[in-house]
mmCIF entry with sequence, helices, sheets and N, C-alpha, C, O atoms, coordinates in Angstrom:
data_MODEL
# 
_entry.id   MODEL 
# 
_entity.id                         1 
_entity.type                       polymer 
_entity.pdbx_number_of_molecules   1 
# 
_entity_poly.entity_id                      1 
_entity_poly.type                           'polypeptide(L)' 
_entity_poly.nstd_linkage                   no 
_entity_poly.nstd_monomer                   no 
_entity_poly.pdbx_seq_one_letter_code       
;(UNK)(UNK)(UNK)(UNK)(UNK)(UNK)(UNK)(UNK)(UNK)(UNK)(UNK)(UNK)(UNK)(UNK)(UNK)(UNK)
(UNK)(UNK)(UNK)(UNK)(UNK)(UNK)(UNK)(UNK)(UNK)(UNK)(UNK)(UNK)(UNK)(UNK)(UNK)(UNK)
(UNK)(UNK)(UNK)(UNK)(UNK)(UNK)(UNK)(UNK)(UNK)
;
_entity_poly.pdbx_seq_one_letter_code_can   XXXXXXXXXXXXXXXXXXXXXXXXXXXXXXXXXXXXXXXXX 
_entity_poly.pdbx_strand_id                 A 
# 
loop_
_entity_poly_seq.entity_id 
_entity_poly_seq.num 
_entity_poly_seq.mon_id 
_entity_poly_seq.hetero 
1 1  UNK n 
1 2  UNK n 
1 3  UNK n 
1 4  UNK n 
1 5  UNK n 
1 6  UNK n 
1 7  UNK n 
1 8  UNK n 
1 9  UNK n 
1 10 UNK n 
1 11 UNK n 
1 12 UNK n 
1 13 UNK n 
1 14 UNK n 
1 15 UNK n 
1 16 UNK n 
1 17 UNK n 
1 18 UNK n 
1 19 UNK n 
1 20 UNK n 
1 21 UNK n 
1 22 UNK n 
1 23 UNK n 
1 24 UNK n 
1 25 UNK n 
1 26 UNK n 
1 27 UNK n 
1 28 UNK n 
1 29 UNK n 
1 30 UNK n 
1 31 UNK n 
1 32 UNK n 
1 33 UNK n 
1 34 UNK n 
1 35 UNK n 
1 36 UNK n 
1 37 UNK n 
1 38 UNK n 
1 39 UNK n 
1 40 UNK n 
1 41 UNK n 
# 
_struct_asym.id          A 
_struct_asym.entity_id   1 
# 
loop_
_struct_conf.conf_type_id 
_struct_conf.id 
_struct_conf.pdbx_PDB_helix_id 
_struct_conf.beg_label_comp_id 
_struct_conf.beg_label_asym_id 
_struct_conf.beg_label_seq_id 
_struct_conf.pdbx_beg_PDB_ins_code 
_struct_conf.end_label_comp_id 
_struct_conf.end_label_asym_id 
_struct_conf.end_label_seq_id 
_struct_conf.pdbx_end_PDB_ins_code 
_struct_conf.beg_auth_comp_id 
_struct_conf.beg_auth_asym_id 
_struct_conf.beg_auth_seq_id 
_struct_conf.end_auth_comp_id 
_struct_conf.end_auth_asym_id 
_struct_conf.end_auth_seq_id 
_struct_conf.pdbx_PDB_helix_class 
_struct_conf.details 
_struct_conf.pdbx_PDB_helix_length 
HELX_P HELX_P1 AA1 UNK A 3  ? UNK A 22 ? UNK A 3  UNK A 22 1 ? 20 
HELX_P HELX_P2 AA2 UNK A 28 ? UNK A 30 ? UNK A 28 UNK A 30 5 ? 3  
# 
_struct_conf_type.id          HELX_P 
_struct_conf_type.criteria    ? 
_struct_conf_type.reference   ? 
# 
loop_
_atom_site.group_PDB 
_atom_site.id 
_atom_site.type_symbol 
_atom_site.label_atom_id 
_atom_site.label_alt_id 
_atom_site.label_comp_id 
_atom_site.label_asym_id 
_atom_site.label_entity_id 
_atom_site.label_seq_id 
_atom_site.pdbx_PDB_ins_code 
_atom_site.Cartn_x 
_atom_site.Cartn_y 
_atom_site.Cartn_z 
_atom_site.occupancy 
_atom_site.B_iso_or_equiv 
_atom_site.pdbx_formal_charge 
_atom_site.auth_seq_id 
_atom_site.auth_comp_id 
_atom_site.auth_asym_id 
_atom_site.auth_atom_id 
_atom_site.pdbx_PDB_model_num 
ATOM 1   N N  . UNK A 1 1  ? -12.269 12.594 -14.838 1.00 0.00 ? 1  UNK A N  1 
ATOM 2   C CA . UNK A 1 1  ? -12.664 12.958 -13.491 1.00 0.00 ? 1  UNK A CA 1 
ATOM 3   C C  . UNK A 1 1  ? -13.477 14.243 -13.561 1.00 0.00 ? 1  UNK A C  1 
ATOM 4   O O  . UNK A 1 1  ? -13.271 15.250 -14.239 1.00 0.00 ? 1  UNK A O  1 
ATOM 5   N N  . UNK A 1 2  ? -14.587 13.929 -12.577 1.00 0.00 ? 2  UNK A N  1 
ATOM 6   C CA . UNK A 1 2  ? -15.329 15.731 -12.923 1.00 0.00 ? 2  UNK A CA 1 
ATOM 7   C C  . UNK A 1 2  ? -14.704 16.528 -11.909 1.00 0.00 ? 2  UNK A C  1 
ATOM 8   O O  . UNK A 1 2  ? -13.768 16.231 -11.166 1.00 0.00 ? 2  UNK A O  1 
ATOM 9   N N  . UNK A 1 3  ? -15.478 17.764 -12.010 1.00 0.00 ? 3  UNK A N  1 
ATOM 10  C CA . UNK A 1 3  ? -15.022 18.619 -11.383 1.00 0.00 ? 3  UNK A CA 1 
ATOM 11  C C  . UNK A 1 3  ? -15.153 18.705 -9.726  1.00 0.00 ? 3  UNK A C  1 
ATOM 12  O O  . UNK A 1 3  ? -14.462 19.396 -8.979  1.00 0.00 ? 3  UNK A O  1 
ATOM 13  N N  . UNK A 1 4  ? -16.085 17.933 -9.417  1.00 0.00 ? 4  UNK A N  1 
ATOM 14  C CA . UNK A 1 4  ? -16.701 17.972 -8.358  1.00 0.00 ? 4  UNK A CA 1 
ATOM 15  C C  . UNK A 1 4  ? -15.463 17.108 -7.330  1.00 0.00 ? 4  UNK A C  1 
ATOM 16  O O  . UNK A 1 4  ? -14.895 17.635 -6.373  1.00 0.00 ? 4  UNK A O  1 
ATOM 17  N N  . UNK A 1 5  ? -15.197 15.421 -7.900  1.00 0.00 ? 5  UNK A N  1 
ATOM 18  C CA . UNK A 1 5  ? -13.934 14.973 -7.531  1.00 0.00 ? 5  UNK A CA 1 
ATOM 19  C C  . UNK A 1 5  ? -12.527 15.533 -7.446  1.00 0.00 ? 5  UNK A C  1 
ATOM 20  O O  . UNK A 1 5  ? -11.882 15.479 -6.400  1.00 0.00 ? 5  UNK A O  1 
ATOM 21  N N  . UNK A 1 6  ? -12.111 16.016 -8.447  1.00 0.00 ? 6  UNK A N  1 
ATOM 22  C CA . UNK A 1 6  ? -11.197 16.754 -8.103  1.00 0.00 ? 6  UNK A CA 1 
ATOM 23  C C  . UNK A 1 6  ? -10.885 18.003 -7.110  1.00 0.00 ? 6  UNK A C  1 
ATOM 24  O O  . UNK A 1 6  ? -9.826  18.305 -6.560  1.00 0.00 ? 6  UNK A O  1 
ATOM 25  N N  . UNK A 1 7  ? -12.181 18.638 -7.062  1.00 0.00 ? 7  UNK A N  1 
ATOM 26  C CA . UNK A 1 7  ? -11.876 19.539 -5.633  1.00 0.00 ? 7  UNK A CA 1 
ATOM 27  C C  . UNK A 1 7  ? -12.397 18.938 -4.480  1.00 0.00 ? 7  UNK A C  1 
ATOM 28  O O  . UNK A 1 7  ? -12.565 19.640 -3.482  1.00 0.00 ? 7  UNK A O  1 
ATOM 29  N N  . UNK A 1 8  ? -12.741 17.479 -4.460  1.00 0.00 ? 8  UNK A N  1 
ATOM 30  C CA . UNK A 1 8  ? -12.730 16.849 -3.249  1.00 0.00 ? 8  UNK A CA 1 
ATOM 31  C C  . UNK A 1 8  ? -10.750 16.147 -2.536  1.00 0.00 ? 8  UNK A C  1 
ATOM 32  O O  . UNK A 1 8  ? -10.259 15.956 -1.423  1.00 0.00 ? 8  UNK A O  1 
ATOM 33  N N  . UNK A 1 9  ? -10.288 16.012 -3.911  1.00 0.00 ? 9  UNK A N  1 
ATOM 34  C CA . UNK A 1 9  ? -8.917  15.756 -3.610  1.00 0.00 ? 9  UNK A CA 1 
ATOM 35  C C  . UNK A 1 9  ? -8.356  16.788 -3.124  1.00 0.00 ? 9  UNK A C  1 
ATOM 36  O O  . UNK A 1 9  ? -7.712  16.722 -2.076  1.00 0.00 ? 9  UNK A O  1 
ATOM 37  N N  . UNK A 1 10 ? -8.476  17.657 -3.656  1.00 0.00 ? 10 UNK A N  1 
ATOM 38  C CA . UNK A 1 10 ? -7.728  19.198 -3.829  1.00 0.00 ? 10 UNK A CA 1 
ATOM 39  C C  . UNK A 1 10 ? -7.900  19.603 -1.936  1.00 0.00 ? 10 UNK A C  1 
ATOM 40  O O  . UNK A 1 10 ? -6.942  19.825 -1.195  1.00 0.00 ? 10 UNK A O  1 
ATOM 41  N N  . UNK A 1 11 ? -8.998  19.602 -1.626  1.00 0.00 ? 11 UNK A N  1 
ATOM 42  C CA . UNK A 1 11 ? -9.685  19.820 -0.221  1.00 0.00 ? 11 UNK A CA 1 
ATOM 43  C C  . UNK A 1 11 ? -8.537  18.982 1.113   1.00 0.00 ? 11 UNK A C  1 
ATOM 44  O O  . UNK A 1 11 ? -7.953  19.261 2.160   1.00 0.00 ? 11 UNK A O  1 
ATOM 45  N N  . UNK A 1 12 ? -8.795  17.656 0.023   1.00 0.00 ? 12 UNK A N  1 
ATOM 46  C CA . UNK A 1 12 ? -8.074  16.721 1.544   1.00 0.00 ? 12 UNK A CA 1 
ATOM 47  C C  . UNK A 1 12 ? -6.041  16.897 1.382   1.00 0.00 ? 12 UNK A C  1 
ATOM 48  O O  . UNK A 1 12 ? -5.271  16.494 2.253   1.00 0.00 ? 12 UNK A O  1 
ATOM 49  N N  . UNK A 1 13 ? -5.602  17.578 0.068   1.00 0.00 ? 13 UNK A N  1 
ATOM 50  C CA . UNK A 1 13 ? -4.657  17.909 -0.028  1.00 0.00 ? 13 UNK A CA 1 
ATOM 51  C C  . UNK A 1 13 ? -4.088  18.816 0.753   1.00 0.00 ? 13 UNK A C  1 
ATOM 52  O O  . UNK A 1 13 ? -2.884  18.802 1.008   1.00 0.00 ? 13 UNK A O  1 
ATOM 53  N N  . UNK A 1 14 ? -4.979  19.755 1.236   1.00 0.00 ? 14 UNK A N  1 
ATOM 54  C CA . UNK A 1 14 ? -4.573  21.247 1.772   1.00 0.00 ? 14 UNK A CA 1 
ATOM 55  C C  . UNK A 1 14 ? -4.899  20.950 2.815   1.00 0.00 ? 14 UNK A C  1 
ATOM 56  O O  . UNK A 1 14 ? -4.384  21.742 3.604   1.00 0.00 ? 14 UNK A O  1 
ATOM 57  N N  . UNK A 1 15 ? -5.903  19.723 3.668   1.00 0.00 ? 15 UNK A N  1 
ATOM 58  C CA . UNK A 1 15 ? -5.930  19.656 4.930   1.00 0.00 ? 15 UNK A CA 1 
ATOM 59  C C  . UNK A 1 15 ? -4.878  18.862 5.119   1.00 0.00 ? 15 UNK A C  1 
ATOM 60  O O  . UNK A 1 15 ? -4.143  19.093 6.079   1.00 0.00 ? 15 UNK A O  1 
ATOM 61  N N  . UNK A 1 16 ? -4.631  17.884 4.326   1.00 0.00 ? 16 UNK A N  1 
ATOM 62  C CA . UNK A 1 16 ? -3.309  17.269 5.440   1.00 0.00 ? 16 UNK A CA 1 
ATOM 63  C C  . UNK A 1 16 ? -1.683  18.422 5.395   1.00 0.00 ? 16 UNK A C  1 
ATOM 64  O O  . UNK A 1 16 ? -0.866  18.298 6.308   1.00 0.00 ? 16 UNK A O  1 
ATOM 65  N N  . UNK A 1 17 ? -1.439  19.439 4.265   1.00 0.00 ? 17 UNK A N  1 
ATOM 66  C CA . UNK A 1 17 ? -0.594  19.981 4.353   1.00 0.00 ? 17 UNK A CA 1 
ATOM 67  C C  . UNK A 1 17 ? -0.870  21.060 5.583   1.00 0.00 ? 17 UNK A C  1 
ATOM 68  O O  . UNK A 1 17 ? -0.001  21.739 6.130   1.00 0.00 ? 17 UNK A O  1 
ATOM 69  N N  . UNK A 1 18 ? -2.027  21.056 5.828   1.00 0.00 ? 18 UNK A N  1 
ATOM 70  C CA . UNK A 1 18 ? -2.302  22.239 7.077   1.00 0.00 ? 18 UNK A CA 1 
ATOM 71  C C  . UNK A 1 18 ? -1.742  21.651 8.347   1.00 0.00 ? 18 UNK A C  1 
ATOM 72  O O  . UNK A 1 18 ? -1.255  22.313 9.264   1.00 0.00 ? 18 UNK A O  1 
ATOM 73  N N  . UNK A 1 19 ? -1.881  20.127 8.299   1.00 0.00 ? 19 UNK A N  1 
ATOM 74  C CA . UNK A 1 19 ? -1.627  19.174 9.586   1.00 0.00 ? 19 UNK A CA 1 
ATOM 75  C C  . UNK A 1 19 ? -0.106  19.524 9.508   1.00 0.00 ? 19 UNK A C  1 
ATOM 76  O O  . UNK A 1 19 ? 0.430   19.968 10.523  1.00 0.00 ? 19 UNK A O  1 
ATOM 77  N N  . UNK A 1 20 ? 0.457   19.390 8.621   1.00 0.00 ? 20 UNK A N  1 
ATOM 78  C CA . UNK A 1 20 ? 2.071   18.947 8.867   1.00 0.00 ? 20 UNK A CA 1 
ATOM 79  C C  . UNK A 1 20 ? 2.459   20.418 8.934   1.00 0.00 ? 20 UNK A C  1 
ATOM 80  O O  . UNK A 1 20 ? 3.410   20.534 9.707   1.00 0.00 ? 20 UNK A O  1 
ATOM 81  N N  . UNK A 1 21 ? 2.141   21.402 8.498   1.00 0.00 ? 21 UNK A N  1 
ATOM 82  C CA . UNK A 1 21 ? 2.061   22.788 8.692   1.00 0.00 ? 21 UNK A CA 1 
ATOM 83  C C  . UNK A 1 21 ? 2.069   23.052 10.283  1.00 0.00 ? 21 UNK A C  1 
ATOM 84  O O  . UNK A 1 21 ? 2.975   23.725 10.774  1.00 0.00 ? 21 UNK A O  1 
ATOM 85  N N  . UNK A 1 22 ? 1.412   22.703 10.791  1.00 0.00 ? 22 UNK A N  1 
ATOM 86  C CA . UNK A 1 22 ? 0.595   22.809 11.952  1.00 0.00 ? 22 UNK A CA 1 
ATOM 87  C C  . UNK A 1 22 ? 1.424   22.152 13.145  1.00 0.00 ? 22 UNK A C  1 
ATOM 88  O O  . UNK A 1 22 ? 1.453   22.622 14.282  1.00 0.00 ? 22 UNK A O  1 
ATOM 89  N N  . UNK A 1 23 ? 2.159   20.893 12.694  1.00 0.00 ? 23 UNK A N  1 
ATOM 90  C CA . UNK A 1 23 ? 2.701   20.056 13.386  1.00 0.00 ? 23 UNK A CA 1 
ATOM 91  C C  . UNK A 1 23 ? 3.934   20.401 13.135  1.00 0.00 ? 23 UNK A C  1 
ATOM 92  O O  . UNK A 1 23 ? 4.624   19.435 13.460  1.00 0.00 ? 23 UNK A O  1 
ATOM 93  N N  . UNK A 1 24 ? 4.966   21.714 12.515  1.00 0.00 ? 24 UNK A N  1 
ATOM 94  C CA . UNK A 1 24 ? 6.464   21.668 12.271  1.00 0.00 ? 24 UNK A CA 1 
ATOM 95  C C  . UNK A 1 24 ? 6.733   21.336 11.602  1.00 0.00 ? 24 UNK A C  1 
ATOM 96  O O  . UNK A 1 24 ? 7.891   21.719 11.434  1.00 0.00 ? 24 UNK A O  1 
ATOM 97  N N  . UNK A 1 25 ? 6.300   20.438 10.537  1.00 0.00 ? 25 UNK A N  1 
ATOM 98  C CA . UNK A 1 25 ? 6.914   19.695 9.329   1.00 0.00 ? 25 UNK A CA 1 
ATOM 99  C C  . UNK A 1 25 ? 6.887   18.208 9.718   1.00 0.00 ? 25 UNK A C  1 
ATOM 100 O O  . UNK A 1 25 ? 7.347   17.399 8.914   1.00 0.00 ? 25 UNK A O  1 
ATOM 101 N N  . UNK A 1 26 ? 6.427   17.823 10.788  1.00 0.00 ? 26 UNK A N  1 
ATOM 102 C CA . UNK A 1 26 ? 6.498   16.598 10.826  1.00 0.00 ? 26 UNK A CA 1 
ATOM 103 C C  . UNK A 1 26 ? 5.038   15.791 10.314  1.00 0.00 ? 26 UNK A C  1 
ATOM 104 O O  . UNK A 1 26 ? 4.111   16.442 9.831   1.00 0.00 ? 26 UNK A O  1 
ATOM 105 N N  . UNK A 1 27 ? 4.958   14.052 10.518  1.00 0.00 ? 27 UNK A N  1 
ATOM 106 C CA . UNK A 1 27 ? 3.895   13.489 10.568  1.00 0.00 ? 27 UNK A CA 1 
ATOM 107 C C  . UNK A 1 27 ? 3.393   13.330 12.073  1.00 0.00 ? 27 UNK A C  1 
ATOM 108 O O  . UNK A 1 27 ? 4.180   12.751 12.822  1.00 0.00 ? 27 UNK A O  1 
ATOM 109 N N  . UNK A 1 28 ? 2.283   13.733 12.570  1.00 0.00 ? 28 UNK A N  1 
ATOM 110 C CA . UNK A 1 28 ? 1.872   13.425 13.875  1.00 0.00 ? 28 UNK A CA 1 
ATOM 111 C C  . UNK A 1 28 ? 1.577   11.891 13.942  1.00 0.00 ? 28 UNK A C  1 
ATOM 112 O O  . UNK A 1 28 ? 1.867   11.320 14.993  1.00 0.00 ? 28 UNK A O  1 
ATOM 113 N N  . UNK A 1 29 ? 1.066   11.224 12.992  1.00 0.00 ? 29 UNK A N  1 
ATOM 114 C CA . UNK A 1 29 ? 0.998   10.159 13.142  1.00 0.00 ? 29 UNK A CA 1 
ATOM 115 C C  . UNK A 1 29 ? 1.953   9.058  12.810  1.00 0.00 ? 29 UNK A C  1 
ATOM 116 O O  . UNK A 1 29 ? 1.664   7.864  12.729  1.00 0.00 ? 29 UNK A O  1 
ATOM 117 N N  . UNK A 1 30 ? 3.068   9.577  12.637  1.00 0.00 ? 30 UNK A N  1 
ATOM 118 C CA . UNK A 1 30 ? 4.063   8.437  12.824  1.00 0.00 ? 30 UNK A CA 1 
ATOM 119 C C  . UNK A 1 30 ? 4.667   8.713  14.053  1.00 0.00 ? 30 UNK A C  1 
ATOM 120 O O  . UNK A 1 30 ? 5.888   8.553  14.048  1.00 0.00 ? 30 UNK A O  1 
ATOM 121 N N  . UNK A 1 31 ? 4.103   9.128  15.242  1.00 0.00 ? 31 UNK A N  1 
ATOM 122 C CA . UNK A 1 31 ? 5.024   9.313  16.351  1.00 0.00 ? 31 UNK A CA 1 
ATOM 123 C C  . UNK A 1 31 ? 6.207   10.201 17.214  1.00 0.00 ? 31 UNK A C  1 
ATOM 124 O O  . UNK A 1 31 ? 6.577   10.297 18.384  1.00 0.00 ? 31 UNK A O  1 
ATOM 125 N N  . UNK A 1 32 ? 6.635   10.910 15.608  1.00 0.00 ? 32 UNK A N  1 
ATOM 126 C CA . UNK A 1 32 ? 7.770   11.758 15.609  1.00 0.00 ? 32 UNK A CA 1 
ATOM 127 C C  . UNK A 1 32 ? 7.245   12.817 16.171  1.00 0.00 ? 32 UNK A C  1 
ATOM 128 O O  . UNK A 1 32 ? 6.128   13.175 15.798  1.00 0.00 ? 32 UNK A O  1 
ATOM 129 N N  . UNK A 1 33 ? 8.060   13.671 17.368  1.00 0.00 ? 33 UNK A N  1 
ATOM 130 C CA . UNK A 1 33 ? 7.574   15.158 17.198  1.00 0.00 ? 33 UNK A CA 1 
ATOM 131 C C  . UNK A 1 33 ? 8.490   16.337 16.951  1.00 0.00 ? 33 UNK A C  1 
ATOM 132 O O  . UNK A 1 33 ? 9.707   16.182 17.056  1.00 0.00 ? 33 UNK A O  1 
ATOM 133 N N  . UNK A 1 34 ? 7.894   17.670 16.583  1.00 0.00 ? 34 UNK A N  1 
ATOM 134 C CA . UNK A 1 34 ? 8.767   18.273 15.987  1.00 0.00 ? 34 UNK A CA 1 
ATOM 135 C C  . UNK A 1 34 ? 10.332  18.949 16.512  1.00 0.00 ? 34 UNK A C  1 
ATOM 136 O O  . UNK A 1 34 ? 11.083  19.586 15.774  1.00 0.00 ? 34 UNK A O  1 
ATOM 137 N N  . UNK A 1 35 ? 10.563  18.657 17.831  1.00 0.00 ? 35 UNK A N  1 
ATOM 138 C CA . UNK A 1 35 ? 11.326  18.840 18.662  1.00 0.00 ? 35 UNK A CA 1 
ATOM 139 C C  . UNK A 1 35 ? 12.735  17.552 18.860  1.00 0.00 ? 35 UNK A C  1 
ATOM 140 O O  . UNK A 1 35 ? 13.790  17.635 19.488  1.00 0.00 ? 35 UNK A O  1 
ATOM 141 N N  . UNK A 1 36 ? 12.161  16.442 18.029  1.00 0.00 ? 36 UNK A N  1 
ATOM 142 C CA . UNK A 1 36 ? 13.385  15.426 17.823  1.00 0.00 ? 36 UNK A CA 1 
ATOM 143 C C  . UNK A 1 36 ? 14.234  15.108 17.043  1.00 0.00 ? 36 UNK A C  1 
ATOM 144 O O  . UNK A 1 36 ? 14.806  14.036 16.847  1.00 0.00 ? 36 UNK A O  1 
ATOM 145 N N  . UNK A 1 37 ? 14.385  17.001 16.155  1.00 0.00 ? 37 UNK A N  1 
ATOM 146 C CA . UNK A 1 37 ? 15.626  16.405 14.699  1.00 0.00 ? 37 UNK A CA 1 
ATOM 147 C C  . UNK A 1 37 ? 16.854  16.184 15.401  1.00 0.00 ? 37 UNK A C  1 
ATOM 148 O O  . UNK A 1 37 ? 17.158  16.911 16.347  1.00 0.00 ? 37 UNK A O  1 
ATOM 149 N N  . UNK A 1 38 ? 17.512  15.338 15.058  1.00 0.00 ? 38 UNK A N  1 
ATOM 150 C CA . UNK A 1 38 ? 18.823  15.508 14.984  1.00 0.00 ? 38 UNK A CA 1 
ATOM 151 C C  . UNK A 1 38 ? 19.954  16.138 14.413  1.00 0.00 ? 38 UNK A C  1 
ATOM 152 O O  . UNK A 1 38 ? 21.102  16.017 14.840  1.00 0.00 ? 38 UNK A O  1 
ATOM 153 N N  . UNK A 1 39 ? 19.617  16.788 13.474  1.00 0.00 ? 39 UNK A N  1 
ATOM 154 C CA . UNK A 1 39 ? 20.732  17.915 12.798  1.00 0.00 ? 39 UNK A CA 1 
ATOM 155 C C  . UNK A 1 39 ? 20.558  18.904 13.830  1.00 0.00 ? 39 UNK A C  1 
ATOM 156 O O  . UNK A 1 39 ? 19.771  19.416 14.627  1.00 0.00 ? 39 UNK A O  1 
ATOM 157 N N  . UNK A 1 40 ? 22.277  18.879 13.158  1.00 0.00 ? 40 UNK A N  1 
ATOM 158 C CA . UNK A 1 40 ? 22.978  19.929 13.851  1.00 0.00 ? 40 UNK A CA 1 
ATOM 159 C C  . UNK A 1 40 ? 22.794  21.388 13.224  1.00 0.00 ? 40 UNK A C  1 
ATOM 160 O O  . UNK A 1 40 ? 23.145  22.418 13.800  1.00 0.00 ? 40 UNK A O  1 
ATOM 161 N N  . UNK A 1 41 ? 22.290  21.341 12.164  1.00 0.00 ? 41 UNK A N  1 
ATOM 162 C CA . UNK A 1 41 ? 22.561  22.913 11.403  1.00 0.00 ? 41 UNK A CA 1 
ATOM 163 C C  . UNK A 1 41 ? 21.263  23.754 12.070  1.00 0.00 ? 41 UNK A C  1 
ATOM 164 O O  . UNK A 1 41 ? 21.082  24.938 11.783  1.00 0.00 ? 41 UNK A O  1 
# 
């Protein structure tokens, strides 16, 4: 893989961790939001 591909992965890695970052830890696109855990702790 060159170099060029790999910091195209690297790129879409850190944007979707920005999303779930962004979103509480959840996936926005599965529906869930971050306000519906059920634990108690």
């Amino acid at each position: 893989m060159n170099k060029k591909g790999l910091l195209a992965i690297l790129g879409v890695v850190v944007v979707l961790a920005a999303i779930v970052v962004s979103a509480g830890g959840k996936l926005p696109w599965t529906g869930g939001s971050a306000s519906d855990d059920s634990c108690d702790i």
